[in-house]
C-alpha positions as CSV (number, residue, x, y, z in Angstrom):
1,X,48.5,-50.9,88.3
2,X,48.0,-47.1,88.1
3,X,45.4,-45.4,86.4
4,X,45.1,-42.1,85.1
5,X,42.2,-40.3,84.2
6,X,40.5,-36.9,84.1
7,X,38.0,-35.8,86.4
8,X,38.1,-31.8,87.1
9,X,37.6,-30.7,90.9
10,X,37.3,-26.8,91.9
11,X,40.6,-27.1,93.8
12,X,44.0,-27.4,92.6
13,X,44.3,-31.6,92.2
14,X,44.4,-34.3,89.7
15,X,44.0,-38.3,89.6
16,X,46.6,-40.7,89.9
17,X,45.0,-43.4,91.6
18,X,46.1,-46.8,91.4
19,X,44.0,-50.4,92.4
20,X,44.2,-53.7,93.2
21,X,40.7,-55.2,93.1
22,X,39.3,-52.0,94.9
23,X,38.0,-49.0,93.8
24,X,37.1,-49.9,90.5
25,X,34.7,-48.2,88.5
26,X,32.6,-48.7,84.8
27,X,33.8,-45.6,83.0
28,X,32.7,-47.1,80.1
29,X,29.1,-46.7,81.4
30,X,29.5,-43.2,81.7
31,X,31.3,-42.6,78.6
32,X,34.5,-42.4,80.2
33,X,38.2,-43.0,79.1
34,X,40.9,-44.5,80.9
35,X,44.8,-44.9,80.6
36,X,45.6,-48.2,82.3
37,X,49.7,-47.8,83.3
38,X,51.1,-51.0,84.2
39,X,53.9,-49.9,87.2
40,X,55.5,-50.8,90.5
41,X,54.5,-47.9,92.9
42,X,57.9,-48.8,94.9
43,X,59.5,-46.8,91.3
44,X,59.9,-43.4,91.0
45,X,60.6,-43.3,87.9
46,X,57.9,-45.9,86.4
47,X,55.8,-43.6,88.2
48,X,56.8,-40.5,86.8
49,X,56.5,-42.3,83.0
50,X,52.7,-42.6,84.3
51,X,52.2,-39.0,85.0
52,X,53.8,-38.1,81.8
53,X,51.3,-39.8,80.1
54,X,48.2,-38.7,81.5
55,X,48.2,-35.3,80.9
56,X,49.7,-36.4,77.1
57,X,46.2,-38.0,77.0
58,X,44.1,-36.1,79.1
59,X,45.4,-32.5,79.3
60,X,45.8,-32.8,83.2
61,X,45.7,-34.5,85.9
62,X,42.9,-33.4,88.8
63,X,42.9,-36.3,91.7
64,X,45.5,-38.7,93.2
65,X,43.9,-41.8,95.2
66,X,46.9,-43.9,96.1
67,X,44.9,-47.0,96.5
68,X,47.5,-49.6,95.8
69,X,48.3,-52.1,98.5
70,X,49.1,-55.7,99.7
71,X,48.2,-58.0,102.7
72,X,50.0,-60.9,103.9
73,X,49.5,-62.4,107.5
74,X,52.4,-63.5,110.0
75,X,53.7,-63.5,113.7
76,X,55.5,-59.5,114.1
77,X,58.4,-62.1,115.2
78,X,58.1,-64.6,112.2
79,X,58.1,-62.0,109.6
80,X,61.2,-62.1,107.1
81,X,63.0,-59.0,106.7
82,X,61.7,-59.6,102.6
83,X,58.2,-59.5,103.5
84,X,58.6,-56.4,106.0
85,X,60.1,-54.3,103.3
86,X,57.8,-55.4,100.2
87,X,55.0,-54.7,102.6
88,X,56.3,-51.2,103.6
89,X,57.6,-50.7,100.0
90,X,54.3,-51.2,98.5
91,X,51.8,-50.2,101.3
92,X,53.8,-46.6,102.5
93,X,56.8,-45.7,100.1
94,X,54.0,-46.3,96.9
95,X,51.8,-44.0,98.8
96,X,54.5,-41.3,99.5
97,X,56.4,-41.2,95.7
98,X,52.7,-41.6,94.3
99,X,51.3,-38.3,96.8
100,X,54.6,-36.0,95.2
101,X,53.3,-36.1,91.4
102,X,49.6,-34.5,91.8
103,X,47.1,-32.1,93.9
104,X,43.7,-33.2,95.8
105,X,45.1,-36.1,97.5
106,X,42.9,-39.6,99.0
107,X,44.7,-42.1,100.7
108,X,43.4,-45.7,100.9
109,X,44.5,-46.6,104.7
110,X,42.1,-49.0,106.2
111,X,40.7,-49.4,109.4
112,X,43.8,-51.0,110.6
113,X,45.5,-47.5,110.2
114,X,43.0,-46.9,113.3
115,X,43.7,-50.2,115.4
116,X,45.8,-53.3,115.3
117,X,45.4,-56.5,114.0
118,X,46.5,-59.4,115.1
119,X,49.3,-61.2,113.0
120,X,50.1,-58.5,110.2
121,X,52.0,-56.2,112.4
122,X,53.9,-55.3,108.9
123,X,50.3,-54.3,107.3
124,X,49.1,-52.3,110.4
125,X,52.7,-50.5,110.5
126,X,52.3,-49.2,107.0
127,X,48.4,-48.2,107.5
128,X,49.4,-46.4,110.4
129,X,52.2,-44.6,108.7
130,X,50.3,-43.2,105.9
131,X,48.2,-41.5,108.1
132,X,51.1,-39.4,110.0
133,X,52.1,-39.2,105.7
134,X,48.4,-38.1,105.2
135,X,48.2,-35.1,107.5
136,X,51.8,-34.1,107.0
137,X,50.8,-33.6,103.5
138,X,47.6,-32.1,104.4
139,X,49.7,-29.5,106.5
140,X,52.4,-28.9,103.7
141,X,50.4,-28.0,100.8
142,X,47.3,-26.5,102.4
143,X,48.9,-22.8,101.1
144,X,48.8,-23.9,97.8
145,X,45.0,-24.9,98.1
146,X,45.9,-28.9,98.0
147,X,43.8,-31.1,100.4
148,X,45.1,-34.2,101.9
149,X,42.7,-37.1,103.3
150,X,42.4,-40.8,103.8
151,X,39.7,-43.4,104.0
152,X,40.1,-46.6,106.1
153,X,38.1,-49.4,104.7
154,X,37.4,-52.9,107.0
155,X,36.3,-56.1,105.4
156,X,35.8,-55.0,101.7
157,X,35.6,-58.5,99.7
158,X,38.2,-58.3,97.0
159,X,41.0,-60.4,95.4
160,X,43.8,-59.3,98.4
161,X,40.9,-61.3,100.9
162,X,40.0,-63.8,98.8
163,X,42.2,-66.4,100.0
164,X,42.3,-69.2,103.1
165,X,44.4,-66.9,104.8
166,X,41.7,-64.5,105.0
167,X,38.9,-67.7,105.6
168,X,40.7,-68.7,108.4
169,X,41.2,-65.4,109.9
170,X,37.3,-64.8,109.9
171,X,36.4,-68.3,111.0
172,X,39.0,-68.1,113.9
173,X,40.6,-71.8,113.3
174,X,42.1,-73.5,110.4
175,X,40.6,-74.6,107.6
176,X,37.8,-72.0,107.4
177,X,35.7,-71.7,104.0
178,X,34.1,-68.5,102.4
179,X,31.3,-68.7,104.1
180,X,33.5,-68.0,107.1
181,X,34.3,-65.1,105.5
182,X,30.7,-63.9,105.3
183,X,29.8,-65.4,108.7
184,X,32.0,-63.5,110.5
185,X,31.6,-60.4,108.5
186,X,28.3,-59.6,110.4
187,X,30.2,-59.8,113.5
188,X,32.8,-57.1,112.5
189,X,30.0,-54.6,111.7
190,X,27.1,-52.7,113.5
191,X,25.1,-51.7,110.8
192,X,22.0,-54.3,110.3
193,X,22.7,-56.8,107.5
194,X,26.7,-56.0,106.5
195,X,28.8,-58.6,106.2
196,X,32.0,-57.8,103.9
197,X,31.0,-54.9,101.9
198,X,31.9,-54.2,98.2
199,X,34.7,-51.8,96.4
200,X,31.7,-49.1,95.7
201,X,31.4,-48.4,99.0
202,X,35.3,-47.2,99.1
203,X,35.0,-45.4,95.9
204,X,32.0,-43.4,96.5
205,X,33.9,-41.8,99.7
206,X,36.7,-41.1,97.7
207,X,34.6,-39.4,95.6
208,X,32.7,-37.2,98.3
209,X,36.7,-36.5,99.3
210,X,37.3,-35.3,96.1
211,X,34.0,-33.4,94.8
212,X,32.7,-29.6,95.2
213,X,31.0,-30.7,98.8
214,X,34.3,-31.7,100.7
215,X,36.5,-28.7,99.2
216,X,37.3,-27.4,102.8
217,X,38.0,-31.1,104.0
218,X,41.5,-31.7,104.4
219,X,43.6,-33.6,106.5
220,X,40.9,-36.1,107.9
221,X,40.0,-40.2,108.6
222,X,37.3,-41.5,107.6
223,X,36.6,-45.2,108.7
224,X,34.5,-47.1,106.2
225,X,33.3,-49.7,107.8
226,X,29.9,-50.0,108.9
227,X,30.3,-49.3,112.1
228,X,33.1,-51.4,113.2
229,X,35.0,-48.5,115.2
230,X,32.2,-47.9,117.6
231,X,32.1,-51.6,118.3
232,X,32.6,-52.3,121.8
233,X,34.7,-55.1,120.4
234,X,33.2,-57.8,118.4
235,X,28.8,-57.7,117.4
236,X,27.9,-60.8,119.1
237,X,24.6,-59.9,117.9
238,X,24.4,-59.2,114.5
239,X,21.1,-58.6,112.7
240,X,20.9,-59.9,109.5
């Protein structure tokens, strides 16, 4: 999905950020409007159609988070040449036709853009890649006042982890449950009491990123994820 709305920054930018289960705000809270553009972010030209019709709507566009994505697990060795491309399609070229059409630029990376993981070799490729895409970007259009950054989320509980894949991951073994998920969640963070953390947590960097206090931030990671990077591998301690 991409969606298209209107929030002004003091730098050059617009929005043209696009979700799946992530990074979802109630606009209608804050008497909002949203243009909700069904597209593939592998098109170019669907794409386009959808910045065509946000400044039609809006009068232009401010802020691009290229927040799309997928996750699917497999051996590096296992992995058909289908799922390597729809992986990269979705998780890099989405990011790189998306990051063309607007100004103050956030990437959704995620903390395995920082580290591997073991049996998505396909996933951690493209997370990796948009971060060399990230700061190229950055580099390019810093003359013309655009910033470039990226945010690299851990365990955030959404739809794309939602699945036994994901339970079995956390819970090391087959046949894990959700509770796994939780369980192990405490593990994967430092911080007292975090287990997988919600989409908020996501969006309000994004919005530090792309507000008045980060105008001379450009080309920078920043790891979401309670602490996990300063882990000296897993919290086999976890306060809760």
């Amino acid at each position: 999905m991409v969606r298209v709305t209107r929030t002004r920054d003091r730098r050059r930018g617009g929005h043209h950020g696009h979700a799946r289960g992530q990074g979802r705000a109630d606009h209608r809270a804050l008497d909002r409007r949203a243009l909700a553009v069904t597209a593939d972010v592998r098109s170019q030209e669907q794409l386009d159609e959808a910045v065509r019709r946000g400044p039609a709507e809006f009068g232009q566009i401010d802020i691009l988070t290229a927040n799309a994505g997928i996750w699917t697990m497999g051996a590096f060795w296992e992995l058909s040449e289908q799922s390597w491309d729809e992986m990269i399609g979705v998780d890099l070229t989405g990011v790189w036709e998306s990051a063309k059409e607007t100004g103050s630029i956030v990437i959704t990376s995620s903390i395995n853009g920082l580290q591997p993981g073991k049996d998505y070799a396909h996933y951690v490729a493209a997370k990796h890649a948009v971060v060399g895409l990230m700061r190229t970007i950055a580099l390019e259009l810093a003359p013309h006042g655009i910033r470039g950054n990226s945010v690299h989320p851990d365990a955030i509980r959404t739809p794309m982890t939602d699945h036994q894949g994901a339970y079995d991951l956390f819970a090391g073994h087959e046949g894990g449950t959700e509770a796994d998920l939780v369980e192990g969640g405490y593990s994967f963070h430092a911080l007292e009491g975090t287990s997988s953390m919600s989409p908020q947590v996501v969006a309000d960097t994004v919005l530090y990123l792309n507000s008045d206090p980060a105008a001379e931030v450009t080309g920078v990671t920043i790891p979401v994820d309670a602490g996990h990077m300063i882990l000296p591998g897993m919290n086999t301690a976890p306060v809760r």
